[in-house]
C-alpha positions as a Python dict, from the first residue, in 0.01 Angstrom:
ca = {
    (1, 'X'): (0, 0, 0),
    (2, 'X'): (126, 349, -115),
    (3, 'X'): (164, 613, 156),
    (4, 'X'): (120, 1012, 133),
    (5, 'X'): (410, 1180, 306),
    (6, 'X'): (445, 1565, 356),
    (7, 'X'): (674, 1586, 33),
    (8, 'X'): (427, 1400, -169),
    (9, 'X'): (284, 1615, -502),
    (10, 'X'): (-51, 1483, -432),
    (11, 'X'): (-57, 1543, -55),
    (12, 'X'): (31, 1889, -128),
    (13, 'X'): (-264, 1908, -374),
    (14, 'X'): (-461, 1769, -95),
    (15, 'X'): (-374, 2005, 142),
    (16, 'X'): (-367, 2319, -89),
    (17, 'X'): (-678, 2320, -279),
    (18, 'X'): (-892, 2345, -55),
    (19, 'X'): (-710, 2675, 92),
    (20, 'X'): (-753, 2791, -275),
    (21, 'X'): (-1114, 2735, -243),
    (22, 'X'): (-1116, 2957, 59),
    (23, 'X'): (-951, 3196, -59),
    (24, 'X'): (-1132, 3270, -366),
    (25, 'X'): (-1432, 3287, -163),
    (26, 'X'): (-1498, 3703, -145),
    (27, 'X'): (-1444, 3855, 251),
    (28, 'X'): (-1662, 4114, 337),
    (29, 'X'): (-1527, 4369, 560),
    (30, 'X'): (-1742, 4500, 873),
    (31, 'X'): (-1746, 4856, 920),
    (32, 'X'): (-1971, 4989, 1205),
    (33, 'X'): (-2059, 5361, 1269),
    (34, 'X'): (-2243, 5461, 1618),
    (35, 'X'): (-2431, 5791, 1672),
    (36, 'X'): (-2485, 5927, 2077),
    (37, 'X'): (-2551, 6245, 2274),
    (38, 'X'): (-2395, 6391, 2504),
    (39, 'X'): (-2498, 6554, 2819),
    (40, 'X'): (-2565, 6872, 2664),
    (41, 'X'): (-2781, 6724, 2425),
    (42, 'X'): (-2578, 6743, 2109),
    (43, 'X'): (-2528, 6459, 1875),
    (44, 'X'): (-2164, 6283, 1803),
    (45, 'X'): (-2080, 6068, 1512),
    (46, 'X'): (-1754, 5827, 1525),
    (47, 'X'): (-1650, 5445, 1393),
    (48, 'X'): (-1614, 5325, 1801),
    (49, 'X'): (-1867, 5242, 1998),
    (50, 'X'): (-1889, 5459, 2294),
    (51, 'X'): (-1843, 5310, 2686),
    (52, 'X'): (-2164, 5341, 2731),
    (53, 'X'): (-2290, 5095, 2435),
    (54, 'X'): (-2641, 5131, 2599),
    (55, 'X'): (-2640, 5517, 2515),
    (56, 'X'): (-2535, 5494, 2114),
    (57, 'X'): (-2739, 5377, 1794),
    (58, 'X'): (-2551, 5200, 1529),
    (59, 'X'): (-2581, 5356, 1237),
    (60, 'X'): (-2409, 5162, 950),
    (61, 'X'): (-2314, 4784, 946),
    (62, 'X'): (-2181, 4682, 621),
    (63, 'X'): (-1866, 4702, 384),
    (64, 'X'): (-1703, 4982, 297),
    (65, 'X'): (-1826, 4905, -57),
    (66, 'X'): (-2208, 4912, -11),
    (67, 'X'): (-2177, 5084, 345),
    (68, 'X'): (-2507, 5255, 460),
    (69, 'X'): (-2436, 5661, 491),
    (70, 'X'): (-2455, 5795, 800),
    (71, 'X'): (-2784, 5994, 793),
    (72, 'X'): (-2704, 6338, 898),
    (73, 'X'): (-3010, 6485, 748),
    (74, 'X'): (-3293, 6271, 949),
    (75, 'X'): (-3068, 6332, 1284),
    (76, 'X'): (-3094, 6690, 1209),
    (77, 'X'): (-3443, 6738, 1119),
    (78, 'X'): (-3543, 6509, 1440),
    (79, 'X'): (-3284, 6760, 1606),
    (80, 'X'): (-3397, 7048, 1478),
    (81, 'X'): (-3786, 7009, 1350),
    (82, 'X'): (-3954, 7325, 1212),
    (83, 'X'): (-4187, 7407, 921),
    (84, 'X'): (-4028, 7719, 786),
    (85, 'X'): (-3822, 7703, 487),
    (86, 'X'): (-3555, 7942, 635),
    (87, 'X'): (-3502, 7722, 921),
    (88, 'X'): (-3477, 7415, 763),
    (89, 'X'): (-3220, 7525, 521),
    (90, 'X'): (-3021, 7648, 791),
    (91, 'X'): (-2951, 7210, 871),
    (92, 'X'): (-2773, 7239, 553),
    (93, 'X'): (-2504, 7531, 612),
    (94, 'X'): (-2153, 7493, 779),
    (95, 'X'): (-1879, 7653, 948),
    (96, 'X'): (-1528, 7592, 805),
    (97, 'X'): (-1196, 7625, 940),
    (98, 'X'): (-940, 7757, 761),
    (99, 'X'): (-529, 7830, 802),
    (100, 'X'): (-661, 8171, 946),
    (101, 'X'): (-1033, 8196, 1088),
    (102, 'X'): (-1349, 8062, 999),
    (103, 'X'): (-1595, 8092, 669),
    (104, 'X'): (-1887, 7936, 582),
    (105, 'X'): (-2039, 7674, 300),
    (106, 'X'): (-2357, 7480, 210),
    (107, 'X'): (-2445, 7126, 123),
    (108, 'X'): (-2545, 7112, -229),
    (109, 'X'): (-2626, 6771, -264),
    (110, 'X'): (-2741, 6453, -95),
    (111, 'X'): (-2407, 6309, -92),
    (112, 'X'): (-2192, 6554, 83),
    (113, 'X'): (-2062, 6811, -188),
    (114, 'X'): (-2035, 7167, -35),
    (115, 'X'): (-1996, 7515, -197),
    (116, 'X'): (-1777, 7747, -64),
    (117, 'X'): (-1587, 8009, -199),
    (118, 'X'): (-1219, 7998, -285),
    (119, 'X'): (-1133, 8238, -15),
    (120, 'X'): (-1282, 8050, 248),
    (121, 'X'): (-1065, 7743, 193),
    (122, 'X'): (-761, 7930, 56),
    (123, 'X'): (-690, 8206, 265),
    (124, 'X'): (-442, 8363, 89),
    (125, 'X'): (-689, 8529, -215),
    (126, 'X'): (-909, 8693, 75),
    (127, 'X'): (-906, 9053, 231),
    (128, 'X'): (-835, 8890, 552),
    (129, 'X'): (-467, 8787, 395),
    (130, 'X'): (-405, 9102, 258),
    (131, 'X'): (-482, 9273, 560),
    (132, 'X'): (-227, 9065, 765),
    (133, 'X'): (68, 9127, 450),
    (134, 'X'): (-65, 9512, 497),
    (135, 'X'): (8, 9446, 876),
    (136, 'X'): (367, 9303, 774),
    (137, 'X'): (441, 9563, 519),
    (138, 'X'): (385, 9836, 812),
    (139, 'X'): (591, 9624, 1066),
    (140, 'X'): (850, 9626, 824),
    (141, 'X'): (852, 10000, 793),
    (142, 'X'): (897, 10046, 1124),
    (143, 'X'): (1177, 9841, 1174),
    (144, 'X'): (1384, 9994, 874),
    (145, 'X'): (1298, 10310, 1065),
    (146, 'X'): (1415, 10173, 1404),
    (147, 'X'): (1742, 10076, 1252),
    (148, 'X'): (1784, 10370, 1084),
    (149, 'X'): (1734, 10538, 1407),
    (150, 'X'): (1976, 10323, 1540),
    (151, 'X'): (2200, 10300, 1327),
    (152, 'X'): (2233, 10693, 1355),
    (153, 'X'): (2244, 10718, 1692),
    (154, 'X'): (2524, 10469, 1691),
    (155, 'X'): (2737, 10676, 1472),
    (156, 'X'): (2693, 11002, 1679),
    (157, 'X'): (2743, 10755, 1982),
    (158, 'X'): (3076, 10680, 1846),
    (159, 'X'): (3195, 11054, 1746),
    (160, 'X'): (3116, 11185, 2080),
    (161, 'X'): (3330, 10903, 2266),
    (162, 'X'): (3627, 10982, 2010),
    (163, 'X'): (3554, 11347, 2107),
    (164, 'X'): (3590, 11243, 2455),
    (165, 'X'): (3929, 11037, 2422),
    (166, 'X'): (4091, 11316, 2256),
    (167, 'X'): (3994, 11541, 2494),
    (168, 'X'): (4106, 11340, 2802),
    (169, 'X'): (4442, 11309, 2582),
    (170, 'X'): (4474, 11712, 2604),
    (171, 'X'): (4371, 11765, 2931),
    (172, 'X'): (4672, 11533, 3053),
    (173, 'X'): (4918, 11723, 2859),
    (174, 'X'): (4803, 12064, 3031),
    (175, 'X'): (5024, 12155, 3332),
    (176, 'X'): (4863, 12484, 3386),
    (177, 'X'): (4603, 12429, 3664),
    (178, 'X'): (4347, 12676, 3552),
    (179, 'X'): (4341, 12589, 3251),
    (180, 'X'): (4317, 12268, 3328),
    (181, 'X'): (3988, 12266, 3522),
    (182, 'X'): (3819, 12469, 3253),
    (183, 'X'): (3930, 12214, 3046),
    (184, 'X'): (3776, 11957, 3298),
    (185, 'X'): (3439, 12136, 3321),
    (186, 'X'): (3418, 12114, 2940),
    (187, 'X'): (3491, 11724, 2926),
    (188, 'X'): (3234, 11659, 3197),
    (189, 'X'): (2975, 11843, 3024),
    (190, 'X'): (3036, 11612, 2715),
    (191, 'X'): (3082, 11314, 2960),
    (192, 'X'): (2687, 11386, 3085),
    (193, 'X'): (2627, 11426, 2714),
    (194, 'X'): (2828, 11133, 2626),
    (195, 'X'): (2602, 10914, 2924),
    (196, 'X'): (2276, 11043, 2769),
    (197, 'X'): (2336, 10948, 2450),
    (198, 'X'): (2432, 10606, 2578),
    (199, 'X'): (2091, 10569, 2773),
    (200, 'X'): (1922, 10686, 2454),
    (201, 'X'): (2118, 10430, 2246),
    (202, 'X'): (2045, 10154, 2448),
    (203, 'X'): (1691, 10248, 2425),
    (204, 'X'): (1677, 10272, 2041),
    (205, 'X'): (1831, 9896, 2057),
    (206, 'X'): (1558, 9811, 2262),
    (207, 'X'): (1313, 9934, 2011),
    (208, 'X'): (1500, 9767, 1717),
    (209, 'X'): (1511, 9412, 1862),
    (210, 'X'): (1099, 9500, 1954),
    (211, 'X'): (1052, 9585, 1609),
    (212, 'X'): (1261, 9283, 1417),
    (213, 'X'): (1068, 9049, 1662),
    (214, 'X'): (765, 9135, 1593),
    (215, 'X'): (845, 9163, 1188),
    (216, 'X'): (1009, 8817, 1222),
    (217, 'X'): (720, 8696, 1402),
    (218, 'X'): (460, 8784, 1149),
    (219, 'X'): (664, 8731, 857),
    (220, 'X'): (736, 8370, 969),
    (221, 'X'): (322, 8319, 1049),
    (222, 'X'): (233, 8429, 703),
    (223, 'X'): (507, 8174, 573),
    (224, 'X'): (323, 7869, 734),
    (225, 'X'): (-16, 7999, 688),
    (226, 'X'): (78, 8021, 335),
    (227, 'X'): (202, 7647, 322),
    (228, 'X'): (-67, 7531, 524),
    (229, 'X'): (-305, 7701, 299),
    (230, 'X'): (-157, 7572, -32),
    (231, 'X'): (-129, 7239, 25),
    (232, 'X'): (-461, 7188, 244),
    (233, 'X'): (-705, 6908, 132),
    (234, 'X'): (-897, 6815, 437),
    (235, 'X'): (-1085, 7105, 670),
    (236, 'X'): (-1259, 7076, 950),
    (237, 'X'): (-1654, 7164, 927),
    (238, 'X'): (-1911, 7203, 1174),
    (239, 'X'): (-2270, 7114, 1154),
    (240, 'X'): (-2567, 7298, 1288),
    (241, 'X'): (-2506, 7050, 1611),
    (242, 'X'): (-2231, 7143, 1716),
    (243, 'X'): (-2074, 6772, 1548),
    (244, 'X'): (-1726, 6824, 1345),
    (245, 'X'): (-1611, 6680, 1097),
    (246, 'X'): (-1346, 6664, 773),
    (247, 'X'): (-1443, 6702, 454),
    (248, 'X'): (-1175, 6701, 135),
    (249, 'X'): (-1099, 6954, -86),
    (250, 'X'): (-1222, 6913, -462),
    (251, 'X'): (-1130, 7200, -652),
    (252, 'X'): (-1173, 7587, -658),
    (253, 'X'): (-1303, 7781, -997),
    (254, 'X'): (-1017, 7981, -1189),
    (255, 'X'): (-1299, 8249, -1327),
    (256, 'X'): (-1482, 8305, -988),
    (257, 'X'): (-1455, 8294, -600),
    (258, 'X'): (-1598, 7958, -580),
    (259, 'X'): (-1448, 7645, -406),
    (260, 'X'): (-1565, 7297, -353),
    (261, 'X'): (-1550, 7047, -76),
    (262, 'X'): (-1731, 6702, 2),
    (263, 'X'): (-1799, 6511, 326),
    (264, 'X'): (-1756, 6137, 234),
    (265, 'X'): (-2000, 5839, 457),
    (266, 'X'): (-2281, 6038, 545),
    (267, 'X'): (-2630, 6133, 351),
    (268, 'X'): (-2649, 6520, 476),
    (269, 'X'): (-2973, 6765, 410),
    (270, 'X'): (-2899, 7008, 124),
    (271, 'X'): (-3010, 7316, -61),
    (272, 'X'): (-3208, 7359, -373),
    (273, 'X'): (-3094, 7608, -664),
    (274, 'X'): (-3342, 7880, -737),
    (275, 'X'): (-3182, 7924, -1108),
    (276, 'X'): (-3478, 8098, -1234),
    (277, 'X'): (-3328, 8468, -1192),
    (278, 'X'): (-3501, 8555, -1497),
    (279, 'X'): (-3799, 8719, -1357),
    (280, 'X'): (-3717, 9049, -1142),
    (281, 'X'): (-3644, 8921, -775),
    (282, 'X'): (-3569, 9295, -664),
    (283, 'X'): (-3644, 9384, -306),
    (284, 'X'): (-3811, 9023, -309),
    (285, 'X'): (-3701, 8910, 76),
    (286, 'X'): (-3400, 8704, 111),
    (287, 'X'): (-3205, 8529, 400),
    (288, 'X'): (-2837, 8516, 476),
    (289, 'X'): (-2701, 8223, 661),
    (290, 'X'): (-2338, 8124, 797),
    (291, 'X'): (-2098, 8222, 1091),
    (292, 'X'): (-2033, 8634, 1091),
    (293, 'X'): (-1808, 8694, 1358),
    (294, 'X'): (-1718, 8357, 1479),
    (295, 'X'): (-2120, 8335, 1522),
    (296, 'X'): (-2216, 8001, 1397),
    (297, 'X'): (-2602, 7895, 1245),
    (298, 'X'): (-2645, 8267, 1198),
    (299, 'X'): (-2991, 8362, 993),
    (300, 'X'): (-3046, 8731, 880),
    (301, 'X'): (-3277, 8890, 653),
    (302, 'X'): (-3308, 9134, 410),
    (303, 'X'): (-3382, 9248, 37),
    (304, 'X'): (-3265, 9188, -311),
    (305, 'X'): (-3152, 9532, -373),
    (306, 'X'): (-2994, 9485, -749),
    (307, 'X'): (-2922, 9226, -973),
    (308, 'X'): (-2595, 9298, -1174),
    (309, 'X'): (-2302, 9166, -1367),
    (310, 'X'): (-2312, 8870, -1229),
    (311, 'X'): (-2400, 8904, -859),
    (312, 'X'): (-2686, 8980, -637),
    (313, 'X'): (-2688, 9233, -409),
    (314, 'X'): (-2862, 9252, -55),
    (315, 'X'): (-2876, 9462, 240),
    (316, 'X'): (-2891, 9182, 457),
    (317, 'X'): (-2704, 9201, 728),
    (318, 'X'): (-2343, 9066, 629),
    (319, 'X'): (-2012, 9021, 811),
    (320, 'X'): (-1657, 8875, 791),
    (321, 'X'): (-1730, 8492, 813),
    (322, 'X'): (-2050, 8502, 613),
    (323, 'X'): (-1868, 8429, 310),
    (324, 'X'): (-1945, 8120, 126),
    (325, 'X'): (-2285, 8136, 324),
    (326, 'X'): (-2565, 8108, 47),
    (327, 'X'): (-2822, 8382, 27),
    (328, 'X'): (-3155, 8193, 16),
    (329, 'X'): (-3573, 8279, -107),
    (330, 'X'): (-3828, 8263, 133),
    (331, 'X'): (-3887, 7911, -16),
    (332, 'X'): (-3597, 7808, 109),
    (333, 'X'): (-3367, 7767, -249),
    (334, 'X'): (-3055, 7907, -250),
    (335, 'X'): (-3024, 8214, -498),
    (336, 'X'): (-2646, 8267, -455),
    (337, 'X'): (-2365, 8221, -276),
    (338, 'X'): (-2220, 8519, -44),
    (339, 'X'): (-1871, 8648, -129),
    (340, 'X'): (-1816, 8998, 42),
    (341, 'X'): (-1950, 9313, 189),
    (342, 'X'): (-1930, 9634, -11),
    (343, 'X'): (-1868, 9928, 239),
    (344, 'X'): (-1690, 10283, 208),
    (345, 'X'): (-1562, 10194, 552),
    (346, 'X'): (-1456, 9883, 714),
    (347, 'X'): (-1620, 9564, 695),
    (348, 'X'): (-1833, 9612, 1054),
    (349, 'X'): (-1950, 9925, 896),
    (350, 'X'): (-2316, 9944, 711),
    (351, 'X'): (-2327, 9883, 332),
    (352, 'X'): (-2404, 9582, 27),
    (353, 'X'): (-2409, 9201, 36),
    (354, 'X'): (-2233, 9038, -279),
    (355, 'X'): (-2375, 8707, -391),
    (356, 'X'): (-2271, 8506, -690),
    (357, 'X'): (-2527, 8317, -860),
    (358, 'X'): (-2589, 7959, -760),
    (359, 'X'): (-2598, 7892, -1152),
    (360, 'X'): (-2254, 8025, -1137),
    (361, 'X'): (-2175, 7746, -884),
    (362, 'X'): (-2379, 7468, -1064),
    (363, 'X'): (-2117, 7559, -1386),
    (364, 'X'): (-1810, 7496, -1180),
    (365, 'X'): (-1910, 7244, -962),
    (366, 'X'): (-1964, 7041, -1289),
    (367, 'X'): (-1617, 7025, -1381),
    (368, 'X'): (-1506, 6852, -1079),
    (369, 'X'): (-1878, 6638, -1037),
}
């Protein structure tokens, strides 16, 4: 009788195939997601169950593949329940951190895409950056004037302490005593002047090294923030809840000041386009919503006062951080997206909201959709 050892060909076949067959057989990985709340009521999204299990709802059990979306939109309409359109459009805005502060975008579709614009998400293109290189540009003036200052100073410094060694030099070689303590009374005089100069010196070199810190300082911020701000991809985003999260960065429009992000895993409320602009929607009532002033889920009203070259304009109440915010109808659709104030003064001062078209936004957006 023939025996099967370990090196035998058809023990190995034995053995192997049916590790083949297992093999080929497709594994599905488990992914879970869990949704809880907190003690101040606000709702929390992550892939780990929480240590109290008893406290969280699983909200997606299945491959990554054909993985259920997290459904931000029902949790915020059971969080947030109201029948007016202005409200419930306001479950579909964000707050978004940049390299520098904070802006604000939309959801514009079911699956996570948000419109922005480009200044929000790079920093660099908006009045906030020029205002900090206008900051620089003035620190820098003052420290070519400090060491200028200095730099004067110094030389005088050094003329009266030459001034002062020569004269010591003739006083010694004076033997007649009267003439000598004139002679004295003079160098003292230019020793006190000699001492004050010295105090003031030391305080112009205070002021210098004040004034190249502070330069240095800045200068070497606006270098990161600049990096940082280039090569960004992910930001972080806050939803009416309070919840953040990261979404990616898709692309930004070369024509206009639009920008594009999109939250991956989760089915999130969005806004409709009003595109029909067509008809005359001046001093029709309008809503701004986004996060002026650090001020998240703001909602302010207004008027169409103009339609014009390509933007809307409003007198709705609009401050640094509404940007990227849309401007919406009083049937909830989003007419345009906010992209600055228009003031004579500064930006807290009264004047014009600027909106870009959502149509505008559905053009771009289709080159990276």
């Amino acid at each position: 009788m023939k025996r099967f050892t370990v090196k035998s060909p058809l023990y190995r076949l034995i053995i192997v195939t049916p590790l083949f067959l297992l093999l080929g057989q497709p594994i599905q990985a488990i992914g879970k997601a869990y949704k809880f709340q907190d003690k101040q009521g606000q709702w929390h999204y992550t892939d780990r169950p929480p240590k109290n299990q008893s406290i969280a709802t699983e909200i997606q059990v299945k491959g990554q593949k054909n993985a259920e979306k997290a459904d931000l939109a029902s949790s915020l309409n059971n969080d947030f329940p109201s029948n007016k359109p202005e409200k419930i459009a306001t479950l579909a805005v964000v707050e978004i951190k940049n390299a520098i502060g904070l802006g604000s975008g939309f959801f514009f579709s079911e699956d996570g895409y948000i419109v922005t614009n480009k200044h929000v998400v790079k920093p660099t293109e908006s009045t906030a950056w020029n205002k900090y290189k206008q900051k620089l540009a003035r620190q820098e003036e003052l420290l070519l004037n400090a060491r200028n200052s200095l730099e004067q100073r110094s030389a005088y410094h050094d003329r009266l302490h030459s001034s002062l060694v020569e004269y010591e030099r003739t006083i010694h070689r004076v033997r007649n005593r009267s003439s000598r303590s004139i002679l004295e009374a003079r160098y003292n005089m230019m020793l006190n002047s000699y001492q004050e100069s010295e105090r003031l010196l030391n305080t112009l070199k205070s002021r210098y090294a004040d004034a190249k810190s502070s330069f240095e300082a800045s200068q070497s911020f606006l270098r990161q923030k600049d990096r940082e701000s280039y090569w960004a991809q992910r930001y972080k985003i806050r939803i009416k809840n309070g919840t953040q999260l990261h979404a990616k960065y898709i692309g930004a429009s070369k024509a206009y000041d639009l920008a594009f992000l999109k939250l991956d895993g989760y089915r999130t409320p969005f806004l409709r386009a009003e595109t029909n602009l067509k008809k005359n929607i001046q001093s029709s009532r309008v809503y701004a919503i986004g996060s002026p002033l650090g001020i998240s889920d703001s909602l302010t009203s207004g008027s169409v006062t103009r339609v014009q070259n390509d933007y809307i304009y409003t007198d709705t109440k609009i401050f640094p951080g509404s940007s990227g915010g849309p401007l919406i109808n009083e049937a909830g659709k989003v007419l345009g997206v906010i992209t600055q104030k228009v003031t004579q003064g500064k930006a807290k001062d009264p004047g014009f909201g600027r909106a870009l078209p959502i149509s505008l936004a559905i053009q771009e957006l289709s080159k990276f959709h």
